[in-house]
N, C-alpha and C positions, 0 to 999 in steps of 0.2 A: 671723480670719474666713476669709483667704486659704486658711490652710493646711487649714481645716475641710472648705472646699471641696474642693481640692485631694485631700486623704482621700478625701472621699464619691465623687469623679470615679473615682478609681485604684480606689476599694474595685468600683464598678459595671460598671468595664472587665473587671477580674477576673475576677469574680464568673460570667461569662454565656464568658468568655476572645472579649471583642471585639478585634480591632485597635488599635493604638494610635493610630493615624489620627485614629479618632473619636473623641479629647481633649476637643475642642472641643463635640462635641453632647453629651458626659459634664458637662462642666462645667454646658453649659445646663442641663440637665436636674435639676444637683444642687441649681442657683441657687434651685431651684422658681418662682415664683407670687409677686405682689405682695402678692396679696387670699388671705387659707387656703381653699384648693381642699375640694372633698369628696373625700373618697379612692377612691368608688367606680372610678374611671377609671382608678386608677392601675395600671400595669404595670409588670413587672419587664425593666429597661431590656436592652438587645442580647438578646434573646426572637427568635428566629424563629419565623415563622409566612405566610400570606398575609391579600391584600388583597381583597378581593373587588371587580371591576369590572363598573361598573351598564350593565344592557342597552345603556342610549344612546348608549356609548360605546365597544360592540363589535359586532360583527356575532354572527350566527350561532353560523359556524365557528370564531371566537376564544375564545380560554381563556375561563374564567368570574373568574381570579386569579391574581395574580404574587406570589412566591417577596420577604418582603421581611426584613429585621430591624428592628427598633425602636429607636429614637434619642431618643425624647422626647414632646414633646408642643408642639401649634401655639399662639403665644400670642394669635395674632389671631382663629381660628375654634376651635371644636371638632372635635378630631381628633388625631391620632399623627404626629409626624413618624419617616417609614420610609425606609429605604433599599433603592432596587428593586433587588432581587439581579441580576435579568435584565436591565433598561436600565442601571445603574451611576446609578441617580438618585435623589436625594432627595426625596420627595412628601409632600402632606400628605393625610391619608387617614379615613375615621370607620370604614366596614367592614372593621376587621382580625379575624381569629382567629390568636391568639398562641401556643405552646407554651412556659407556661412551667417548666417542669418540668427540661428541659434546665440541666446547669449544665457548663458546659466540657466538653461532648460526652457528657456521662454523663447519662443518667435519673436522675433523682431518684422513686421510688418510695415510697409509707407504707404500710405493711399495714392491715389494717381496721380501726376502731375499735372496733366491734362483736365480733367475732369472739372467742369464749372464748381464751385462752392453755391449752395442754394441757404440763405440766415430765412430760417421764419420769425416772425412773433405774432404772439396775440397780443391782446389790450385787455385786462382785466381790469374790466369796471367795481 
């Protein structure tokens, strides 16, 4: 079961190319849930994206969001646990928007699903 873990951990570090650092919020993360979650929620873990921060807690002139990556998930409330790119801090957070299309710095792109396929060829004589 150790080394299952241990897999799922290194496969999701990988995967997204996080730090090695965050071992430890890999492993949580792989542990899952007590109770079987619904999956709606689930995201694809070291994801950048931001946070969105609610009126009451900024002024004005203040950002509307911080720059975060994604760690996991809170076991006590609902929400994401994120790492604030810009304080160096880990929060627990419900308003994220993620990108996760990113895999090791590269876009991950699909072309349409709709869209006719056109084969050419020529005949070279």
């Amino acid at each position: 079961m150790i080394r299952t873990i241990m897999e799922k951990s290194r496969s999701m570090l990988h995967y997204k190319g996080v730090s090695m650092e965050w071992w430890a919020e890999a492993v949580n993360t792989a542990l899952g849930f007590k109770v079987k979650p619904t999956l709606d929620h689930l995201r694809v873990f070291g994801s950048r994206g931001y946070v969105y921060i609610d009126k009451a807690k900024r002024t004005k002139l203040e950002p509307k969001s911080f720059r975060c990556l994604l760690l996991g998930y809170s076991e006590n409330v609902k929400g994401y646990r994120v790492y604030d790119l810009d304080a160096s801090k880990i929060k627990v957070c419900r308003s994220v928007k993620l990108d996760e299309r990113e895999v090791g710095g590269i876009y991950v792109t699909l072309p349409p699903q709709n869209e006719p396929v056109t084969h050419v060829t020529t005949n070279v004589d």
